[in-house]
C-alpha positions in Angstrom: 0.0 0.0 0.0 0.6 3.3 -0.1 2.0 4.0 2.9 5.0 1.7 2.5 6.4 3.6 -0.2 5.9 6.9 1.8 7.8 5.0 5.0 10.6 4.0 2.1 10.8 7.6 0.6 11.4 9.2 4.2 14.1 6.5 5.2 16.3 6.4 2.1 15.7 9.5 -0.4 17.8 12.5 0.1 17.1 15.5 1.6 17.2 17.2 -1.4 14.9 15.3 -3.0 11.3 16.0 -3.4 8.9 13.4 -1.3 5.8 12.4 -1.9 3.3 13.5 1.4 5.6 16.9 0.3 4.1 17.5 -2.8 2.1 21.0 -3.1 -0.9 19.5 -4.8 -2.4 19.9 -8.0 -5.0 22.7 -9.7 -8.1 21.0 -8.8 -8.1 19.1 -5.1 -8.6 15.3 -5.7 -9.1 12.7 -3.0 -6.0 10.7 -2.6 -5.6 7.2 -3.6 -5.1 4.2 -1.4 -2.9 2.3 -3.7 -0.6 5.2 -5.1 1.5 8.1 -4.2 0.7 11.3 -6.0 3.1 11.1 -8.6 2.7 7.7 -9.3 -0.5 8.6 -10.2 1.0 11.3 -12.2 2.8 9.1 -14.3 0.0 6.4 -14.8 -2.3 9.3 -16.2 0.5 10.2 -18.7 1.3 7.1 -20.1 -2.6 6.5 -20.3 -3.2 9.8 -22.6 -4.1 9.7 -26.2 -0.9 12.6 -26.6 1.6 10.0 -25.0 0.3 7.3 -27.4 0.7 9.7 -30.5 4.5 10.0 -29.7 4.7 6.5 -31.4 4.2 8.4 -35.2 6.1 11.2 -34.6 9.3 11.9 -35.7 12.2 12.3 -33.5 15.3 13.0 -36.3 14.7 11.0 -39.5 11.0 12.1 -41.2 9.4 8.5 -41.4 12.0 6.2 -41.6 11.6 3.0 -43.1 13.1 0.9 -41.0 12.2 -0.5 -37.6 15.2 0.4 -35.8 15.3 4.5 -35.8 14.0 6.0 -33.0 10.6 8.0 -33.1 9.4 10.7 -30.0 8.1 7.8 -28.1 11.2 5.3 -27.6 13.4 8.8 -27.3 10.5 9.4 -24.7 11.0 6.0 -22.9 15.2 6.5 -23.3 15.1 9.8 -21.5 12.6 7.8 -18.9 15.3 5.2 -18.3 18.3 7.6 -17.9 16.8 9.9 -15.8 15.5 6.5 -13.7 19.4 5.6 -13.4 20.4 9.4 -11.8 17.6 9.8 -9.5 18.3 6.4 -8.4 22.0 6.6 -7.7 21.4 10.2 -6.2 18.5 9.0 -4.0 16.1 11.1 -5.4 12.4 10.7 -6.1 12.4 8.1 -8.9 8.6 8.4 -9.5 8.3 11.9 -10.3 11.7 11.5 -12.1 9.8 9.1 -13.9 6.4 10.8 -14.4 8.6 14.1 -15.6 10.5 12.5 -18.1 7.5 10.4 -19.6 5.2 13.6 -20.0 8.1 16.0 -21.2 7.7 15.8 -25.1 3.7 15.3 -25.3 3.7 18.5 -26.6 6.0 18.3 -29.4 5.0 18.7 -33.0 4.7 16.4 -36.2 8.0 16.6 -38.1 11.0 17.0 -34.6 12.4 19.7 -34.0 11.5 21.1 -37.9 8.1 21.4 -36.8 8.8 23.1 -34.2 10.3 25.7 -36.0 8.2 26.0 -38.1 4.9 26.6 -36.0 7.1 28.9 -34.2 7.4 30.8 -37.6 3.6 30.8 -38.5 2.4 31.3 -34.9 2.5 35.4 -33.8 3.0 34.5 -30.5 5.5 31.6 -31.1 6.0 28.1 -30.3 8.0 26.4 -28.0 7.3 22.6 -27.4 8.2 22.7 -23.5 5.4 24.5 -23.0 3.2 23.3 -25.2 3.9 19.8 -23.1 2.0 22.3 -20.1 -0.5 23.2 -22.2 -1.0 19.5 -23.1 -1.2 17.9 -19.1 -2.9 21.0 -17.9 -5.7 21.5 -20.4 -5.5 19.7 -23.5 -6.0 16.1 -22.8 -9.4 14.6 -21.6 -11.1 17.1 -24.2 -10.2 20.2 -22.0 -10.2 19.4 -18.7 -6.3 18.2 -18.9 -4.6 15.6 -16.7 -5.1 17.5 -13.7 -1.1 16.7 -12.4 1.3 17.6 -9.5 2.3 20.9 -9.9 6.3 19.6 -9.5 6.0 17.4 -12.7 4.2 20.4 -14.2 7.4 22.6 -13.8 9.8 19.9 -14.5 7.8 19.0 -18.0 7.8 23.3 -19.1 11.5 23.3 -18.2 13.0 20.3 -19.3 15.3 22.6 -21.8 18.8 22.9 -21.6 18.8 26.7 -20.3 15.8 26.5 -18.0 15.7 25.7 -14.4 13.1 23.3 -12.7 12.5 23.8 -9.3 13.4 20.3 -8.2 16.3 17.9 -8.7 14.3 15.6 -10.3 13.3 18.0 -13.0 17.3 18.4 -13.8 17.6 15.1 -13.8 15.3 14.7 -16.4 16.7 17.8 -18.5 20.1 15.9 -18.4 19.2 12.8 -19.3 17.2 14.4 -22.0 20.2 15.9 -23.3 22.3 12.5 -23.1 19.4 10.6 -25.0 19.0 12.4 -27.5 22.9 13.1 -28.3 23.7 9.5 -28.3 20.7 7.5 -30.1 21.0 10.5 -32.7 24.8 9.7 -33.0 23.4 6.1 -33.7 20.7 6.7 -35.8 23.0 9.0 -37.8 25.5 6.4 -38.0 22.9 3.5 -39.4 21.7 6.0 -41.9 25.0 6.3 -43.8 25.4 10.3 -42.7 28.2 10.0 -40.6 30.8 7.3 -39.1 32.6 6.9 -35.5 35.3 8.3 -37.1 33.9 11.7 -37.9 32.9 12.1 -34.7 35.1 15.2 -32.6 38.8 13.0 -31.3 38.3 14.7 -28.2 35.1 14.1 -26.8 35.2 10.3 -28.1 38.4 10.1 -26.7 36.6 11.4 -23.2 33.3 9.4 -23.7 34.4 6.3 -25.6 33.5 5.2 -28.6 29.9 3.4 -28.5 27.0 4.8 -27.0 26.4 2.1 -24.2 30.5 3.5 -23.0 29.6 7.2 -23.5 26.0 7.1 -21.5 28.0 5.3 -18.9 30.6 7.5 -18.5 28.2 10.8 -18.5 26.1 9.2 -15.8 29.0 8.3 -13.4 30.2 11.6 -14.0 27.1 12.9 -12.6 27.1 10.5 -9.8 30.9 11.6 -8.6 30.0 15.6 -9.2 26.3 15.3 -7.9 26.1 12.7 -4.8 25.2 14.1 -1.5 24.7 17.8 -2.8 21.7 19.9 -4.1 22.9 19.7 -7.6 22.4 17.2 -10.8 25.6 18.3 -13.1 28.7 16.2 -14.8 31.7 17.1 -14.2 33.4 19.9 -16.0 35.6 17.8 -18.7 33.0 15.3 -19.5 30.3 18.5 -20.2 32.8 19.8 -22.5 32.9 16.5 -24.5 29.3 16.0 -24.3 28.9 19.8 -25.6 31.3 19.0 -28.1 29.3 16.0 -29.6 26.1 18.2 -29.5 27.6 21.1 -31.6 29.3 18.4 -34.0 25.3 17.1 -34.5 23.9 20.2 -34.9 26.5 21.6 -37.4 27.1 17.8 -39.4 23.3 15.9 -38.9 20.6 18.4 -37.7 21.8 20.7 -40.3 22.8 18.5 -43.0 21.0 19.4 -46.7 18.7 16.1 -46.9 16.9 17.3 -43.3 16.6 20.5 -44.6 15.3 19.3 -47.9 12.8 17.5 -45.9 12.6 20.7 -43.6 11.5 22.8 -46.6 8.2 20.0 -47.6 7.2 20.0 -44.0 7.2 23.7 -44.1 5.1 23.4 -47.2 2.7 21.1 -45.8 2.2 23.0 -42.4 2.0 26.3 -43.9 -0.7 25.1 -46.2 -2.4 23.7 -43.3 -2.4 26.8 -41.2 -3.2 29.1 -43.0 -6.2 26.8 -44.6 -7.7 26.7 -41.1 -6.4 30.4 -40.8 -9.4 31.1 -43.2 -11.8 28.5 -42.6 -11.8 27.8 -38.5 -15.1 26.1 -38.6 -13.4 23.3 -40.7 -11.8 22.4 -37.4 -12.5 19.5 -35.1 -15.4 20.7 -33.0 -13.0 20.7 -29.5 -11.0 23.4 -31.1 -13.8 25.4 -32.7 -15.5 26.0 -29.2 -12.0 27.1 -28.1 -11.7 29.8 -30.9 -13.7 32.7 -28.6 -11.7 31.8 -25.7 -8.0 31.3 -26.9 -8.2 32.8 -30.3 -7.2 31.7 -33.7 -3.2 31.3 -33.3 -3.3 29.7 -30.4 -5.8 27.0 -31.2 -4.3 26.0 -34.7 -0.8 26.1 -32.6 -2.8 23.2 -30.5 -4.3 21.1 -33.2 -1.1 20.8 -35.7 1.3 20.4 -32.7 -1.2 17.6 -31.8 -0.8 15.7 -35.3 1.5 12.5 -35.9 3.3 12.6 -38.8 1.2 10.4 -40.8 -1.6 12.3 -39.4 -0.4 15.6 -40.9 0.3 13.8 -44.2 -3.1 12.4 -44.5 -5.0 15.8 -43.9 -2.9 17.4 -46.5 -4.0 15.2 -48.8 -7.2 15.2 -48.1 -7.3 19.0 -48.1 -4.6 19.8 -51.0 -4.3 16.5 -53.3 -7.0 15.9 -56.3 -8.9 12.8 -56.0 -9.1 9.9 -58.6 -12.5 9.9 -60.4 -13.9 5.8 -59.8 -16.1 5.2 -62.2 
C-alpha cells in the first residue's frame, strides 16, 4: 500500500529530494488514492493519454523512416525515462516523479521534430516552444479540455526540461540531463545506421573522453554525474565530460541536424504546415469541434498552434492530402 512507499521515501531519499506526502498539490483538489503516491498517479495518467500514445508516429530525427530500428518521439521518450530513472536512483532522489517528468516532457511536441517546431514557431504570432506546449497539453489539453489534472512539481519539471531552464526540483534536472544525453547519443546512432556519418567523424576529443559506442559514453556521463552530484543539491557532470558531451552536441547540430537532406525535408514540412495553417487560418469552422468552441476563448493562433502540434506525422500527411491533393475519379 501506499503507505510503505511513503515509510521508504522518508528512510532512504535524500534531503534534497522532493517526497511524496511533500508534494504541493495539484490545480483542482482530488481525494487521494489508497494504492498510489501522487506522482505515481501522475505518471500512470501520462502514459494513459491519447498525446503519450501519438509520440509513437512522430518523428524524433529522421522524417518516417523505413526501418524499424530508428527512434521515433516515443522510444526517445522511454530512453530519457530510463536515464533519468538511473540518476535519480543513484542520487537518492524521487524516482517516480523522475519518472512521471520525463514520460510527460515531449507530449507536446510537434509532427516533423524539432522542424516542426520551427516552423509553428514561424507561422504562430505568439511563437512556439514545445516545453510549454507539453504544459498546455497535461494541464488542459488532454481529456477534451479538462487536462490531466497533475502535480504541480511534474508540471514545472515537464515546461522546463530545456537545456537553459531551471526546474524547481532535482528531479526536473535530472530529467533535463538525461534528456540531453538521449537524445545526443541515439541521434549519434541513428546518424551512424543511416550512412550520414561514421565513428570516425565524430570530434577526437570528446570520443576520446566518452568512448567510442554509446552504451560506454552514456555510462561515463552518468558516473560523472554521480561523482559531481552525490550528497549535494545539484544534478551536473563534471566539467571535462560536459565539455565533450557539448562537443558531440555542436558536431550534431553543425554535421546531422543541419545537413541538406533534413533540410530538404525541412523545406516540404514547411510546405505542408504552412498550407495547413493558413487553410484553417481562413476557414476555423473546418476544425475539429473541440478546437472550434475554443476559438472565442484562446483565439485563432493559439488554437491552430494546438491542433497541428497535436498531429502524428502520418496524421499531418493524411490531412494534407485530403485537403490539398486531387482525387481519382472511380467510375
Amino acid at each position: 500500500m501506499k503507505e510503505k512507499t511513503l515509510k521508504k521515501e522518508e528512510m532512504f531519499l535524500s534531503p534534497y529530494a522532493v517526497k511524496s506526502i511533500d508534494t504541493v498539490g495539484r490545480l483542482h483538489q482530488e481525494e487521494p488514492c489508497p494504492m498510489r503516491t501522487d506522482f505515481q498517479r501522475d505518471r500512470d495518467r501520462i502514459i494513459h493519454c491519447k498525446a503519450f500514445r501519438r509520440l509513437k508516429n512522430k518523428t524524433q530525427v529522421f522524417f518516417s523512416p523505413e526501418g524499424d530500428h530508428y527512434r521515433t518521439r516515443l522510444t526517445h521518450t522511454l530512453n530519457v525515462s530510463q536515464v533519468a530513472r538511473g540518476i535519480a536512483r543513484a542520487l537518492s532522489l524521487n524516482e517516480d516523479l523522475t519518472e512521471a517528468i520525463a514520460l510527460g516532457h515531449d507530449l507536446g511536441h510537434t509532427p516533423f521534430g524539432h522542424s516542426g517546431e520551427r516552423i509553428l514557431d514561424k507561422l504562430s504570432p505568439k511563437g512556439f516552444k514545445h516545453n510549454e506546449q507539453s504544459g498546455r497539453v497535461v494541464d488542459f489539453l488532454e481529456n477534451e479540455g479538462k487536462g490531466l489534472n497533475l502535480t504541480r512539481e511534474v508540471v514545472d519539471g515537464i515546461i522546463n526540461h530545456k537545456k537553459n531552464s531551471k526546474p524547481k526540483t532535482l528531479e526536473g534536472r535530472a530529467v533535463s540531463i538525461a534528456d540531453r544525453i538521449a537524445y545526443i547519443n541515439h541521434d549519434i546512432d541513428d546518424a551512424i545506421n543511416g550512412g550520414f556519418i561514421t565513428i570516425d567523424d565524430l570530434p577526437k576529443n570528446a570520443v576520446k573522453v566518452l568512448g567510442t559506442t554509446s552504451r560506454e559514453r552514456i555510462n561515463t556521463m552518468l558516473i560523472s554525474i554521480c561523482r559531481e552530484s552525490d550528497g549535494k543539491n545539484k544534478v551536473e557532470m563534471q566539467e571535462e565530460i560536459a565539455k565533450a558531451t557539448d562537443q558531440l552536441r555542436d558536431y550534431m547540430f553543425n554535421n546531422v541536424y543541419n545537413d541538406k537532406t533534413f533540410r530538404d525535408e525541412e523545406t516540404r514540412a514547411d510546405r505542408m504546415l504552412t498550407a495547413l495553417y493558413e487553410y484553417y487560418m481562413k476557414t476555423p469552422e473546418k476544425l475539429p469541434e473541440f478546437y472550434v468552441k475554443r476559438l472565442d476563448d484562446d483565439g485563432i493562433d493559439t488554437v491552430l498552434c494546438d491542433y497541428l502540434s497535436g498531429m502524428s506525422d502520418m496524421y499531418a500527411v493524411k490531412t494534407f492530402n485530403e485537403l490539398f491533393v486531387p482525387k481519382n475519379w472511380k467510375l
